[in-house]
N, C-alpha and C positions, 0 to 999 in steps of 0.2 A: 868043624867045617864052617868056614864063614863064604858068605853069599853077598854078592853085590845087585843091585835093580835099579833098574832105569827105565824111559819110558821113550816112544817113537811116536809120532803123529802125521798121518798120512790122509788128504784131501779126497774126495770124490769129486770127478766131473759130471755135469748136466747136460743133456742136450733138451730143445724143446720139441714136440712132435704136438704139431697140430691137427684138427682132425677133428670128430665129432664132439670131442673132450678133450683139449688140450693138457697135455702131460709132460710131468719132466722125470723124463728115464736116466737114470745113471749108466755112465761111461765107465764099467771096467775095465775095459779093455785096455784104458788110456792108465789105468792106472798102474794096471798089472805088468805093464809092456815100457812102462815109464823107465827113464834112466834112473831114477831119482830111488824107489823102490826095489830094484836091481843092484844099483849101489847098498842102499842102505842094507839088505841082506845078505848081498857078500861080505860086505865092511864087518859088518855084525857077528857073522859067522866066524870067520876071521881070527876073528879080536876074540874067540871063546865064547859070545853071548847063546844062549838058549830062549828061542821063543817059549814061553808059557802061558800067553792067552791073548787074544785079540778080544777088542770091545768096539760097537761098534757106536758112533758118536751121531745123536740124533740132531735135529736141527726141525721146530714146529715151526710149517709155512700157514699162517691164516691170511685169507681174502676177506674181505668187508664190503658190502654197496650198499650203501644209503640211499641209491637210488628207487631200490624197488624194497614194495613193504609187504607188510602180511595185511598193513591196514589200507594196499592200494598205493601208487605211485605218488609221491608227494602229499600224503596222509598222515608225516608228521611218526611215523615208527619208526621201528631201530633197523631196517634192515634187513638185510640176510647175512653171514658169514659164513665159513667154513673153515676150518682146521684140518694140519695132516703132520705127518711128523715124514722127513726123508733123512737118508744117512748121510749126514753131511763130510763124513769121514772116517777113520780108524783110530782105534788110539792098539798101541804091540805093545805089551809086555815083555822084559829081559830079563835075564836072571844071569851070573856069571859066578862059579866056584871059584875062591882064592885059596 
């Protein structure tokens, strides 16, 4: 039994929601409902391939301001920042029996 794999790459949308803490939610719905996605697993299907894993692809967003310190506003420190990690997309695994 020989086996064939390949791989697919699929985007996430952002929207921004501003608010007490501005945020960036992901757009499912745009993805799941997409042409593009729709295609790709008819086509897929199709043509024999079998999904066997989804992975989902991070992407780390960090802020930085210099402007404000721990040693006081223009005190000459490093700042504050923050770090987050959001799913910047999909990666699909295929498999296909020859």
């Amino acid at each position: 039994m020989k086996f064939e794999y390949t791989t697919s790459y699929l985007s996430v949308e952002y929207k921004d929601i501003q608010g007490n803490a501005p945020q960036r939610v992901p757009v499912y719905e745009k993805l799941i409902n997409s042409q593009r996605y729709i295609k790709l697993m008819s086509e897929m299907g199709e043509e024999g391939w079998e999904l066997v894993a989804v992975q989902a692809v991070l992407k780390g967003i960090y802020n930085h301001n210099k402007e404000f310190s721990w040693m006081g506003a223009g005190g000459g420190g490093a700042g504050y920042g923050f770090g987050y990690s959001i799913t910047d997309g999909f990666m699909l695994f295929w498999k296909k029996q020859h």
